[in-house]
C-alpha positions as protocol buffer text, in pm:
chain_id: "A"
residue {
  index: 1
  type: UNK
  ca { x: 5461 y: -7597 z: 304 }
}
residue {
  index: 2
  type: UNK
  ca { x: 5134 y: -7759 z: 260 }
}
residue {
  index: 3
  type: UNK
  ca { x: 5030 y: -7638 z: 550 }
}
residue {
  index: 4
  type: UNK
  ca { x: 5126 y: -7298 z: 557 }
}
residue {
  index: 5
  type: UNK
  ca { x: 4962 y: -7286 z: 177 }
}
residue {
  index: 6
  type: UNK
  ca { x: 4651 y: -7440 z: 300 }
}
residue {
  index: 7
  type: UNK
  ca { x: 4618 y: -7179 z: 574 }
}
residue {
  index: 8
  type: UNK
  ca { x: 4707 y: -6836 z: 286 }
}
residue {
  index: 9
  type: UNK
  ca { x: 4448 y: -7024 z: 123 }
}
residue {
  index: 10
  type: UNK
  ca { x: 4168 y: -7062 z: 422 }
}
residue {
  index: 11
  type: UNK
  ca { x: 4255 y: -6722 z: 481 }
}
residue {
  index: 12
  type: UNK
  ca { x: 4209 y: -6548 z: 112 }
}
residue {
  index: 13
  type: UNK
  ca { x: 3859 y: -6690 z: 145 }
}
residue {
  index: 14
  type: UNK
  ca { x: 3785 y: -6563 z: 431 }
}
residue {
  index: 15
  type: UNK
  ca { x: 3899 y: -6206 z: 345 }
}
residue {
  index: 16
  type: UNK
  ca { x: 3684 y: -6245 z: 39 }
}
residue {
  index: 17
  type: UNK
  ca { x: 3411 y: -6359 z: 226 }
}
residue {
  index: 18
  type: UNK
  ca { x: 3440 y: -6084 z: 442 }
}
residue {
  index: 19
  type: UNK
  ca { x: 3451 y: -5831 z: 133 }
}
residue {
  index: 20
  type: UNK
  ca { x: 3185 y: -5957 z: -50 }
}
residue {
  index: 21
  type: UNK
  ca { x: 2989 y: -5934 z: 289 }
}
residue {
  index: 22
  type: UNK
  ca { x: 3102 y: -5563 z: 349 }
}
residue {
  index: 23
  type: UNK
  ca { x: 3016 y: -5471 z: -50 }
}
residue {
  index: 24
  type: UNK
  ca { x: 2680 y: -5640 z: -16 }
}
residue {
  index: 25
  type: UNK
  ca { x: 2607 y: -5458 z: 311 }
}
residue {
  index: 26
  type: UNK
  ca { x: 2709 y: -5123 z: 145 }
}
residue {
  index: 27
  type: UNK
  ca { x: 2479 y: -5210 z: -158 }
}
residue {
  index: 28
  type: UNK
  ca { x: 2191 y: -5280 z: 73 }
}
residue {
  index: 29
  type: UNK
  ca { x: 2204 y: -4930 z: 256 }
}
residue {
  index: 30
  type: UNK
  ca { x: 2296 y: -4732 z: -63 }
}
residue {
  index: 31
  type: UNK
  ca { x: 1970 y: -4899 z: -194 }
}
residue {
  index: 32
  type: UNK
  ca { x: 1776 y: -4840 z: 140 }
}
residue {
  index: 33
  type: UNK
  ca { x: 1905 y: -4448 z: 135 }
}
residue {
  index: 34
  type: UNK
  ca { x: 1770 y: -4420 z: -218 }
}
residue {
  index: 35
  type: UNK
  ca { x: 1484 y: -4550 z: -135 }
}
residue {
  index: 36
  type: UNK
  ca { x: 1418 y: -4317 z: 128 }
}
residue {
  index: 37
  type: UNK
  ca { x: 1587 y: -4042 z: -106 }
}
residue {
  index: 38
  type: UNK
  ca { x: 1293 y: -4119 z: -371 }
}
residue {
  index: 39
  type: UNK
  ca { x: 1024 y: -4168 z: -64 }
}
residue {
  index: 40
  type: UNK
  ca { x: 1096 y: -3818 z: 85 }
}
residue {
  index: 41
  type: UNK
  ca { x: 1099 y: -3648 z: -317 }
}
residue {
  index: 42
  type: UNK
  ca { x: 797 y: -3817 z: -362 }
}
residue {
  index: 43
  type: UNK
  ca { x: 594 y: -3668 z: -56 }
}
residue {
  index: 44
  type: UNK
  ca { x: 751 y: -3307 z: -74 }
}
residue {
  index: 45
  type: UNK
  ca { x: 594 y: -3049 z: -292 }
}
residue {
  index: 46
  type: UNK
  ca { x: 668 y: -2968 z: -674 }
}
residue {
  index: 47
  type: UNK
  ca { x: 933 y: -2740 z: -740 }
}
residue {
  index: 48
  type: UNK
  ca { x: 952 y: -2492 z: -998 }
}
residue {
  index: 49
  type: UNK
  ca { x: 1220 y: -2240 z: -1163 }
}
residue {
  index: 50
  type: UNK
  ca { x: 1157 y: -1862 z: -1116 }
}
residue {
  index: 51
  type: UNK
  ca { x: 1370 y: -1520 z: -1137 }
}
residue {
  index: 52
  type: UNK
  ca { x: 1534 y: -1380 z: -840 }
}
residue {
  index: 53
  type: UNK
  ca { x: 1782 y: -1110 z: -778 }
}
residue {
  index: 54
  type: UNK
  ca { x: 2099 y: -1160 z: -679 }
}
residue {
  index: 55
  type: UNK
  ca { x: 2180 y: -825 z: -482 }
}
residue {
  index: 56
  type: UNK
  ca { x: 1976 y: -566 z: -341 }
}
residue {
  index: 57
  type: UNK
  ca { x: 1795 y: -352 z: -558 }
}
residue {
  index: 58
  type: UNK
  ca { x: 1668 y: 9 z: -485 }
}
residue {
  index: 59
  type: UNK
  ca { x: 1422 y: 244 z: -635 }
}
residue {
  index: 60
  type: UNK
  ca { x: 1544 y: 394 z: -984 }
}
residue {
  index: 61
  type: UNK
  ca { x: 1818 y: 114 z: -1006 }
}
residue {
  index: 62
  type: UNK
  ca { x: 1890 y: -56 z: -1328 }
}
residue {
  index: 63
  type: UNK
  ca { x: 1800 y: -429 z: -1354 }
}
residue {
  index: 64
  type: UNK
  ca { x: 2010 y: -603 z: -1599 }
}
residue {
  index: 65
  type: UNK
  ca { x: 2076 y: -974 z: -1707 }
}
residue {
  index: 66
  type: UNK
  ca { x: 2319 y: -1020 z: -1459 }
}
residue {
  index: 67
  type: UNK
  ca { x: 2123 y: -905 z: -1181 }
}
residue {
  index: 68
  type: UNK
  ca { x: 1902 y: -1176 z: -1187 }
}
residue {
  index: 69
  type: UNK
  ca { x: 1942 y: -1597 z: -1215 }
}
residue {
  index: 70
  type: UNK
  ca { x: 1697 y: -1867 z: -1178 }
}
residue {
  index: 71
  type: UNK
  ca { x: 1616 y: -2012 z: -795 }
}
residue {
  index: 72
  type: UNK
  ca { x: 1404 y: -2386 z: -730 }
}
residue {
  index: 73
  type: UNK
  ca { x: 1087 y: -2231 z: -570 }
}
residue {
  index: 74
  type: UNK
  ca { x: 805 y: -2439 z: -433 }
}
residue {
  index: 75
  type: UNK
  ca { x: 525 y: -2427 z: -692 }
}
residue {
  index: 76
  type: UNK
  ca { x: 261 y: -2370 z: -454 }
}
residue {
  index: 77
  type: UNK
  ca { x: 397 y: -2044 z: -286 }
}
residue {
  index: 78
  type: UNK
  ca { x: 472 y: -1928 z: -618 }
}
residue {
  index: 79
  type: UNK
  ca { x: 375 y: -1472 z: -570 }
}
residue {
  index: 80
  type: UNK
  ca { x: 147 y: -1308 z: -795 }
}
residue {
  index: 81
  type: UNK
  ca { x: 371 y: -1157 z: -1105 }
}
residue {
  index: 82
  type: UNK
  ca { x: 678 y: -1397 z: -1065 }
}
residue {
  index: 83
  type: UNK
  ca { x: 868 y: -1479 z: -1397 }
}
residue {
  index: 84
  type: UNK
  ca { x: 851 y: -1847 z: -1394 }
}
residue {
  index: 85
  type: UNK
  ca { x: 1077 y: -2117 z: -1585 }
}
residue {
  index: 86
  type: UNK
  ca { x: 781 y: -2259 z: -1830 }
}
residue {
  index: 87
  type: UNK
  ca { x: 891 y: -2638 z: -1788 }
}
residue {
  index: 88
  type: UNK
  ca { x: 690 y: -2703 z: -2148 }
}
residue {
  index: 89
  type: UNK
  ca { x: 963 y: -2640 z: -2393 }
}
residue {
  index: 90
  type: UNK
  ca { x: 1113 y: -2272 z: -2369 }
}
residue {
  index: 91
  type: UNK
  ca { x: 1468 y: -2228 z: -2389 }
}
residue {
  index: 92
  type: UNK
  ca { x: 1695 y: -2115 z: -2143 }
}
residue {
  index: 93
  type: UNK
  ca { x: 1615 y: -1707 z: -2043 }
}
residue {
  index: 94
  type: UNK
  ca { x: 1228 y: -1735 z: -2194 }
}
residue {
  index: 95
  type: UNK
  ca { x: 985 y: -1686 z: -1900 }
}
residue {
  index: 96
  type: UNK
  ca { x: 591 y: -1769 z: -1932 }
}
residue {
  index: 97
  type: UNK
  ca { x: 363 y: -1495 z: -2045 }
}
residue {
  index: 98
  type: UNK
  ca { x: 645 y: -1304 z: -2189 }
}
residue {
  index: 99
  type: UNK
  ca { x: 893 y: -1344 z: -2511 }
}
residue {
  index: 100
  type: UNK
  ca { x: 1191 y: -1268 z: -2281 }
}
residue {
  index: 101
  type: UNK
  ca { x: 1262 y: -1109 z: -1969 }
}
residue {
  index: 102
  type: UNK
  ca { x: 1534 y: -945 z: -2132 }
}
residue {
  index: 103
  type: UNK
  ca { x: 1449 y: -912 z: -2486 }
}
residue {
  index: 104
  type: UNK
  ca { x: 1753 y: -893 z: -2737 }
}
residue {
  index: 105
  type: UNK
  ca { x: 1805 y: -561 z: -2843 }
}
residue {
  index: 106
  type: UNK
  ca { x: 1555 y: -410 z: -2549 }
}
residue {
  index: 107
  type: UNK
  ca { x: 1665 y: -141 z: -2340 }
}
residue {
  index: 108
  type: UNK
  ca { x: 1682 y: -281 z: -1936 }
}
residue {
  index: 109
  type: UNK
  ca { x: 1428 y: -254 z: -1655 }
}
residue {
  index: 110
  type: UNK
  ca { x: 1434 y: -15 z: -1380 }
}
residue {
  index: 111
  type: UNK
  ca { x: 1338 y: -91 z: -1002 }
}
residue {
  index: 112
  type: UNK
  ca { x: 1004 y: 87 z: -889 }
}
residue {
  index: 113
  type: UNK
  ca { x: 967 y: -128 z: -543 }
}
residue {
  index: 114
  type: UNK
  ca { x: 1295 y: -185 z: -348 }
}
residue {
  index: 115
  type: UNK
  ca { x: 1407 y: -538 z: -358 }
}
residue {
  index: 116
  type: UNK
  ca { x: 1614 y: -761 z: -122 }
}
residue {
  index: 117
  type: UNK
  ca { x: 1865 y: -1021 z: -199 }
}
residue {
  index: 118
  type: UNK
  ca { x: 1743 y: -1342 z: -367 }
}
residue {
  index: 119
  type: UNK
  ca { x: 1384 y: -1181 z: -338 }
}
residue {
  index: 120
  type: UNK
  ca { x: 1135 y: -1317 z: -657 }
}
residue {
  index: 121
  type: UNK
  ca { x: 1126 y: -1042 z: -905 }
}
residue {
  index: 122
  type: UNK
  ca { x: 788 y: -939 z: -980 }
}
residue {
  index: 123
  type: UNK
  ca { x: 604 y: -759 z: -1276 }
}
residue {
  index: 124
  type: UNK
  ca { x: 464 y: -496 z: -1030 }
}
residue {
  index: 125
  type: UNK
  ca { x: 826 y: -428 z: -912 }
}
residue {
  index: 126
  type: UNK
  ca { x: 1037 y: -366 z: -1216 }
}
residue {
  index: 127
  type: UNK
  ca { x: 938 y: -159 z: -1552 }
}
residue {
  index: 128
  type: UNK
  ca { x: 897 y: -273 z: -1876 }
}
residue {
  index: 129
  type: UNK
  ca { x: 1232 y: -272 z: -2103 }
}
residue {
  index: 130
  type: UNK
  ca { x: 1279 y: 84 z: -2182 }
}
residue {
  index: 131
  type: UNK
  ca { x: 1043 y: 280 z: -1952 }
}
residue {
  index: 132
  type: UNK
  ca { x: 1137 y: 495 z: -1658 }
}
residue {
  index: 133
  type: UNK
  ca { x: 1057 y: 464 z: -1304 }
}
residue {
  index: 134
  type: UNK
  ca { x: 843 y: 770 z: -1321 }
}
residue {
  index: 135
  type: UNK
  ca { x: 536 y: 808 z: -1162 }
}
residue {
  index: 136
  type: UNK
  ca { x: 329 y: 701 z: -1513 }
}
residue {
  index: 137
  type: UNK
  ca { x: 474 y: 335 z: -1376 }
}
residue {
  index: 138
  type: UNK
  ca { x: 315 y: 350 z: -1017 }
}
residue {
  index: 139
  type: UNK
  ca { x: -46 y: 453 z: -1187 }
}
residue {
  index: 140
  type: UNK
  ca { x: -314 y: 197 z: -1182 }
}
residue {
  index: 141
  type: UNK
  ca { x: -503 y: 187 z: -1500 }
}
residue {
  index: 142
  type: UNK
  ca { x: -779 y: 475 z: -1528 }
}
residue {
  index: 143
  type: UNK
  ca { x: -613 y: 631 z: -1223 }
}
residue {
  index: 144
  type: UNK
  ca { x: -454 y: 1008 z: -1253 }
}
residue {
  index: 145
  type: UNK
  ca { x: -177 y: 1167 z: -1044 }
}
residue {
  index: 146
  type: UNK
  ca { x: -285 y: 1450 z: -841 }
}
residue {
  index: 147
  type: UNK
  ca { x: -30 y: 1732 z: -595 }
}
residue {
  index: 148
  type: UNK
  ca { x: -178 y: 1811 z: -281 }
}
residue {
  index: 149
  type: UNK
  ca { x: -46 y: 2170 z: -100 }
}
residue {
  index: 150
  type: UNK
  ca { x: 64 y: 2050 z: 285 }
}
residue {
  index: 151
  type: UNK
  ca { x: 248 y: 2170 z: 543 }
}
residue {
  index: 152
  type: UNK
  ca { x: 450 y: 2020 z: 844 }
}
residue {
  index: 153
  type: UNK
  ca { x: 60 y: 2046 z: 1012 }
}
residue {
  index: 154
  type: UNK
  ca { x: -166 y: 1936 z: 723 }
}
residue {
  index: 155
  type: UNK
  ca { x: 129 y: 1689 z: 587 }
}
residue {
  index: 156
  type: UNK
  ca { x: 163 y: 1460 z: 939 }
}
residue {
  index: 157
  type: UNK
  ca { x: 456 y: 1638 z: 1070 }
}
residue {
  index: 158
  type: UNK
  ca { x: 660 y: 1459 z: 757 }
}
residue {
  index: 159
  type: UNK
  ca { x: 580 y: 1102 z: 822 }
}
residue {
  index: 160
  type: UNK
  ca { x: 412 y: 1057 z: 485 }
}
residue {
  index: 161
  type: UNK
  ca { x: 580 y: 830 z: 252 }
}
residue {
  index: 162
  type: UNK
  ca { x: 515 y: 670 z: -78 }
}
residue {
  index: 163
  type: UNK
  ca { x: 237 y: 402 z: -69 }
}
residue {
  index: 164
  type: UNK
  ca { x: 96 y: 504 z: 281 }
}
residue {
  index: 165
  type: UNK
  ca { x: -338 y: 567 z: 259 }
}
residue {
  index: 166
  type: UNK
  ca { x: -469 y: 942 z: 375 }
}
residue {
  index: 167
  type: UNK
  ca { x: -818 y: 1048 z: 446 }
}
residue {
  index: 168
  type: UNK
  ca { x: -849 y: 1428 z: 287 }
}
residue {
  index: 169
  type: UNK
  ca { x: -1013 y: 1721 z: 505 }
}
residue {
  index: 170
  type: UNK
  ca { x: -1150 y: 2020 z: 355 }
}
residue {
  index: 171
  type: UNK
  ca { x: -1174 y: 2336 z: 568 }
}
residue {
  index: 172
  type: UNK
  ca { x: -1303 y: 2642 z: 446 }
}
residue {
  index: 173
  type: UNK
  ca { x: -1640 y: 2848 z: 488 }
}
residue {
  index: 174
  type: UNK
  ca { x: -2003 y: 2829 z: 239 }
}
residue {
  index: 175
  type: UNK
  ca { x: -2235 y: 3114 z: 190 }
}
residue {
  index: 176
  type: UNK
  ca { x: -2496 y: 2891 z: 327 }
}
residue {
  index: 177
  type: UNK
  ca { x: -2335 y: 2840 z: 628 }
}
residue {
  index: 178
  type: UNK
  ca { x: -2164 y: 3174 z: 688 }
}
residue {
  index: 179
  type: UNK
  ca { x: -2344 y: 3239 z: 1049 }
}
residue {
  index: 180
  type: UNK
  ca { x: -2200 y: 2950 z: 1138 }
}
residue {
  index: 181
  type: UNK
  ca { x: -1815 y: 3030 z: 1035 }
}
residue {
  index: 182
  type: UNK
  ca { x: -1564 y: 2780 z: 897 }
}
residue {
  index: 183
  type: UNK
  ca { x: -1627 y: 2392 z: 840 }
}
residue {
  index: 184
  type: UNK
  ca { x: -1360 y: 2103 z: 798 }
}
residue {
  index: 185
  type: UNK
  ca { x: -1557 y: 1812 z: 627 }
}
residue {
  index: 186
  type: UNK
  ca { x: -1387 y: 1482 z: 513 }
}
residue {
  index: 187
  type: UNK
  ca { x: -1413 y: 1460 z: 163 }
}
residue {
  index: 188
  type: UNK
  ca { x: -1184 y: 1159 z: 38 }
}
residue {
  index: 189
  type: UNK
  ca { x: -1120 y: 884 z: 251 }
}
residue {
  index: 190
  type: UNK
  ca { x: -838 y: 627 z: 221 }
}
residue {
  index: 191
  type: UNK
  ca { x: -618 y: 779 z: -115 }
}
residue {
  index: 192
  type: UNK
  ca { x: -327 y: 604 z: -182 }
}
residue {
  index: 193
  type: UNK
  ca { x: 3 y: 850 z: -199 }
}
residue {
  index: 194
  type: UNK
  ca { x: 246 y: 742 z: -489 }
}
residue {
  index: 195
  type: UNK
  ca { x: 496 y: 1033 z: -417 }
}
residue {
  index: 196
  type: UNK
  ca { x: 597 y: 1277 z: -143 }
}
residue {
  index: 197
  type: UNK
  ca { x: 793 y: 1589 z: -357 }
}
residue {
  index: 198
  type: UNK
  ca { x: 980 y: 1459 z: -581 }
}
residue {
  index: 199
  type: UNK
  ca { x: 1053 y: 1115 z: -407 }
}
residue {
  index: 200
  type: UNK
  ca { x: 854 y: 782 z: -532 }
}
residue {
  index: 201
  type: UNK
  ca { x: 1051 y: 548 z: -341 }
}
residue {
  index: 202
  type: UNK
  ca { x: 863 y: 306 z: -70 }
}
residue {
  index: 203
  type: UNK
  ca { x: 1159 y: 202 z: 126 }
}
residue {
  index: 204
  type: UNK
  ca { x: 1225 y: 551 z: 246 }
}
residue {
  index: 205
  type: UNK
  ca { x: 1202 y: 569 z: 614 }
}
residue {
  index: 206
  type: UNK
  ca { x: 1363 y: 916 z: 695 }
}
residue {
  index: 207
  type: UNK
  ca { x: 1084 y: 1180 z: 771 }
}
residue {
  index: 208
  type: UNK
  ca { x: 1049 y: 1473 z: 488 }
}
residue {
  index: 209
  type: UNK
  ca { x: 874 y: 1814 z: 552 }
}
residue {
  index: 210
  type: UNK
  ca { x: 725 y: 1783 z: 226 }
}
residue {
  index: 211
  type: UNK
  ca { x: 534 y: 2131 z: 82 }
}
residue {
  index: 212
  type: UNK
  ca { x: 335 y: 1809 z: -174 }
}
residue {
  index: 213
  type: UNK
  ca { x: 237 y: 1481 z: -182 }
}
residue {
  index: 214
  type: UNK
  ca { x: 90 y: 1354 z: -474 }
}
residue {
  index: 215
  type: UNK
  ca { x: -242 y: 1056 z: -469 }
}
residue {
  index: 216
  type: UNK
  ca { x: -359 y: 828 z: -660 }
}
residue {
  index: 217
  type: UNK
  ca { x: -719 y: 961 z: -721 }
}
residue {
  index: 218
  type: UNK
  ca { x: -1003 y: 885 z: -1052 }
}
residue {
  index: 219
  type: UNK
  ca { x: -1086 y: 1153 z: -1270 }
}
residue {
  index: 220
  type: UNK
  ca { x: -1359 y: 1245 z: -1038 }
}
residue {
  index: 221
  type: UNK
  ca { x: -1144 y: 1264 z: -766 }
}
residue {
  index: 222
  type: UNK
  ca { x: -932 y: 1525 z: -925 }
}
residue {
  index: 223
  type: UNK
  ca { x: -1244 y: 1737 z: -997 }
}
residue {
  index: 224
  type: UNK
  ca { x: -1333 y: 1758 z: -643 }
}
residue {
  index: 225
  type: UNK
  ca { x: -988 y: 1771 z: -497 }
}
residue {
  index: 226
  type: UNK
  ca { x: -871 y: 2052 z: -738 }
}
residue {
  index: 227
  type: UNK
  ca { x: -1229 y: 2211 z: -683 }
}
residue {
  index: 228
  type: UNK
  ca { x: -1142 y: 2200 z: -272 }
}
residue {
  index: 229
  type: UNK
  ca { x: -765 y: 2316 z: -275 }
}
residue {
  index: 230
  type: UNK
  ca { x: -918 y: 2637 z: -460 }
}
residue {
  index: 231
  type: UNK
  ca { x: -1187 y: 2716 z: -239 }
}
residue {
  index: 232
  type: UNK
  ca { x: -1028 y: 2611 z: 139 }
}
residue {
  index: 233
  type: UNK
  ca { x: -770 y: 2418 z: 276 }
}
residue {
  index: 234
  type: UNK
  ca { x: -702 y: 2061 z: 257 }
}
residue {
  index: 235
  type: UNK
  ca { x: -506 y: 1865 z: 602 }
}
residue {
  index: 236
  type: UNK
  ca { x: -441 y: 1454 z: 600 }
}
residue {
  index: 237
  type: UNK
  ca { x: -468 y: 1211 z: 802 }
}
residue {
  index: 238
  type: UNK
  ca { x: -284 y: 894 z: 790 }
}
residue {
  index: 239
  type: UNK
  ca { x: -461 y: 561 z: 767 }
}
residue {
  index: 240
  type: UNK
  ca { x: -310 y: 266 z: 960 }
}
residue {
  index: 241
  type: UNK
  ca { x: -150 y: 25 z: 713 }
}
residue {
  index: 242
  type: UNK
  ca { x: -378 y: -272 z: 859 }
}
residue {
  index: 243
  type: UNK
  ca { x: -674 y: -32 z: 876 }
}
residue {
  index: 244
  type: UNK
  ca { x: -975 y: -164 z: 635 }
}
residue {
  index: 245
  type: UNK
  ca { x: -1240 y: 37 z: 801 }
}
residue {
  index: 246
  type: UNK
  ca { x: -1434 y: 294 z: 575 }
}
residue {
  index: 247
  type: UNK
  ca { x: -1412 y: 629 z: 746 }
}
residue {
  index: 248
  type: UNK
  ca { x: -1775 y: 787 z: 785 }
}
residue {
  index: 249
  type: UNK
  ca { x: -1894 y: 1074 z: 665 }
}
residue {
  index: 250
  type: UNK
  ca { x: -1817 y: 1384 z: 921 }
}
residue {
  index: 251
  type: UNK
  ca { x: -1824 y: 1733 z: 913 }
}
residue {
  index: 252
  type: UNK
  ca { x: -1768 y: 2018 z: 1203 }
}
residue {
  index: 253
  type: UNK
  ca { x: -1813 y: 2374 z: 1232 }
}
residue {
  index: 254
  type: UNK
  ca { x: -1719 y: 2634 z: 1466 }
}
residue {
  index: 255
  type: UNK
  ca { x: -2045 y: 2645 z: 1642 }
}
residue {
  index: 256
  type: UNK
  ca { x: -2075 y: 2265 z: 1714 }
}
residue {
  index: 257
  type: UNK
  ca { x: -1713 y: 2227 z: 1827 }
}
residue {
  index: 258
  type: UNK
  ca { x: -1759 y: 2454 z: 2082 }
}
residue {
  index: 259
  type: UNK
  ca { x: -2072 y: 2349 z: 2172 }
}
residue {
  index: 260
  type: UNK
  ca { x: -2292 y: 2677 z: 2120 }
}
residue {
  index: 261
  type: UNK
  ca { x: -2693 y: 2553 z: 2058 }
}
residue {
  index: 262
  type: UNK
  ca { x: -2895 y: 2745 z: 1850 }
}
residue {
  index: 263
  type: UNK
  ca { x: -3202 y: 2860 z: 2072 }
}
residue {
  index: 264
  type: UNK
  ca { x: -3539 y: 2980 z: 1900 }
}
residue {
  index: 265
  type: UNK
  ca { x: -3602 y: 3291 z: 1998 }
}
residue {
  index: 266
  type: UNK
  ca { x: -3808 y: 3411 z: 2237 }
}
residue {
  index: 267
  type: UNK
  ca { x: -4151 y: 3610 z: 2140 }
}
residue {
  index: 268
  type: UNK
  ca { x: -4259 y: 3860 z: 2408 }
}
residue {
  index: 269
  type: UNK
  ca { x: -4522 y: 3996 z: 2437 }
}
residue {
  index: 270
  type: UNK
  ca { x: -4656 y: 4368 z: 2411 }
}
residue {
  index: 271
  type: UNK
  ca { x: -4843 y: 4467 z: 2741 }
}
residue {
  index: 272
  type: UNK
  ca { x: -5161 y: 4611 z: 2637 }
}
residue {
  index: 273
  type: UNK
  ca { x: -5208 y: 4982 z: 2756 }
}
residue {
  index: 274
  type: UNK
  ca { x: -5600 y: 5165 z: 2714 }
}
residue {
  index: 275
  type: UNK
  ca { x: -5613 y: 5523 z: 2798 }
}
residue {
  index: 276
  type: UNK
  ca { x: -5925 y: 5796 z: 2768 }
}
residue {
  index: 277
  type: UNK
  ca { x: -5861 y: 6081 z: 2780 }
}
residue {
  index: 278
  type: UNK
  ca { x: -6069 y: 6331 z: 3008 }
}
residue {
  index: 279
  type: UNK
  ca { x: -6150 y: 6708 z: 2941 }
}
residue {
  index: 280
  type: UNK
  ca { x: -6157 y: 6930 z: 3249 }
}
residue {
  index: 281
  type: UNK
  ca { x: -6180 y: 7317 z: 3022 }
}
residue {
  index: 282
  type: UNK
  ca { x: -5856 y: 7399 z: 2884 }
}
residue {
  index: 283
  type: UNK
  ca { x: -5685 y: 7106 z: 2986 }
}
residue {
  index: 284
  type: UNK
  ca { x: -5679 y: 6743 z: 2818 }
}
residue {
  index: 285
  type: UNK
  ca { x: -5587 y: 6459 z: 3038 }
}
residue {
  index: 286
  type: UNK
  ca { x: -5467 y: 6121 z: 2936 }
}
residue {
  index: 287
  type: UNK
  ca { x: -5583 y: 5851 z: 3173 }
}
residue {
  index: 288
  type: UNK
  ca { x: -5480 y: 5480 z: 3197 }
}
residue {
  index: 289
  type: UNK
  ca { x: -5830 y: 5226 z: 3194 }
}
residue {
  index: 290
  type: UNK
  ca { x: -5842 y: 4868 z: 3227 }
}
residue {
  index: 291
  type: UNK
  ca { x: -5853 y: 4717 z: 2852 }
}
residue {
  index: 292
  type: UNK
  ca { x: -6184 y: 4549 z: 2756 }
}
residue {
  index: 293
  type: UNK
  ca { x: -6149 y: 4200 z: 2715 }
}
C-alpha cells in the first residue's frame, strides 16, 4: 500500500509539475502576443471616428439619422468636409465644427452628390438641415446659374452631364466684318455645367438630348453669355475631365476657313492717247501723234 501511495503521490507531482509548466508557458506567449499586440498599435497610424453611410445614397435622397453611423478612419487620410468624432469632450452624435449633424428639431439633409456604401459623408455632398437639393445648393459663392439653348449638334450629341467643363462658341456675323460673312469665336472656356434640363444629378450616365444645360458662370459671364445667345448662336465643346490646359483665344470666318486671301488690287494703268487734228477744207481729221514726254 505504501508503495502504490508513494507512486499516486510521485505521480500528482508530476502532473502538477507538468501544469504549472503548461500555465507558465501559456502566460509567457499571452504576454509575448501582447507585446507584439501593443508593438504593432504603437507603429500603425492614429485612428479617428468619422460619419459614413450605411447604404447607397442617390441624388435628391433623404439622409436621416439612421442612414449614417460612426466608422474608425485613419486620421491622416481623413477627406476635406468629413464630420469627424471630436475626441475632446463632445457627446455621442456632436461632430466638430458643427452643433449636431442632426440637430434636434431640424428638418433632414438631402443628397446633392451620389454616395456609395460606407462612403465618408461630406459637407459638399449633403445639404444643410432643411434645404433642398436645388440648384441654389450646387452654386459656389458669387457664382450665378445661367440656361444655355443647345441642340443634339451644339449640346455634344447628349453626352453632357452635370459637373462635366465646356468651352462656349459664339457664331454669328458683325457689321464690321460683314464682307467677310459669319464668325464662330470662343468666348468662355472651361464653364462648369451644374444641370442638363431639369436633371442635377452627377451619377447619371444615360445620354439626354437636352434642348438646355445650365453653367456655372460670374456675373460677368452672364452679361456676355446672355449678350451672345441674343445676337448668334452658341455650340459646346466638352473639356476632358483631366484636361487643365487653358484653351487659346480663336476665332474663324468664312473666308479663312476656306482659305480665300484677300489680294490688293491691281492699279492699271490708262494708255496715254495724243491726237491733232488736221484741216483739209470742209473736212476735220483726227490724227493719232506720239505723246510728248
Amino acid at each position: 500500500m505504501r508503495m502504490v501511495f508513494a507512486l499516486v503521490l510521485i505521480a500528482g507531482i508530476g502532473l502538477a509539475g507538468f501544469a504549472v509548466y503548461m500555465a507558465q508557458s501559456y502566460m509567457e506567449e499571452m504576454s509575448a502576443e501582447r507585446d507584439r499586440l501593443r508593438a504593432a498599435q504603437a507603429a500603425s497610424p492614429p485612428m479617428i471616428d468619422l460619419v459614413v453611410v450605411q447604404t447607397d445614397k442617390a441624388y435628391g435622397q433623404v439622409l436621416g439619422r439612421d442612414d449614417v453611423k460612426w466608422m474608425r478612419w485613419q486620421k491622416d487620410s481623413v477627406p476635406t468636409g468629413a464630420f469627424v468624432r471630436d475626441t475632446t469632450g463632445f457627446p455621442e452624435g456632436k461632430v466638430q465644427g458643427s452643433d449636431a449633424l442632426f440637430p434636434e428639431g431640424m428638418p433632414d439633409r438631402f443628397v446633392i452628390t451620389s454616395m456609395t456604401q460606407f462612403e465618408p459623408l461630406l459637407a459638399q455632398k449633403v445639404t444643410d438641415p432643411g434645404e433642398d437639393a436645388g440648384l441654389t445648393s450646387r452654386l459656389s459663392k458669387g457664382m450665378r446659374a445661367f440656361a444655355i439653348r443647345v441642340d443634339v449638334s451644339s449640346g455634344v450629341s447628349g453626352f453632357l452631364r452635370p459637373g462635366d467643363r465646356v468651352d462656349v462658341y459664339w457664331t454669328g456675323a458683325t457689321a464690321a466684318a460683314e464682307r467677310r460673312g459669319n464668325i464662330t469665336k470662343l468666348i468662355e472656356s472651361s464653364m462648369k455645367l451644374i444641370a442638363v434640363d431639369q436633371i442635377a444629378d452627377t451619377a447619371r450616365t444615360t445620354p439626354v438630348i437636352a434642348r438646355t444645360v445650365t453653367v456655372e458662370a460670374s456675373p460677368q459671364q452672364v452679361a456676355k453669355l446672355t449678350q451672345a445667345q441674343s445676337s448668334g448662336k452658341l455650340s459646346l465643346s466638352l473639356v476632358g475631365a483631366e484636361d487643365d490646359t487653358v484653351a487659346e483665344v480663336s476665332q474663324v470666318d468664312q473666308r479663312s476657313l476656306l482659305g480665300i486671301v484677300d489680294q490688293a488690287p491691281v492699279e492699271i494703268e490708262e494708255k496715254r492717247v495724243c491726237t491733232t487734228k488736221i484741216r483739209r477744207g470742209a473736212d476735220v481729221i483726227v490724227q493719232e501723234i506720239p505723246c510728248p514726254q
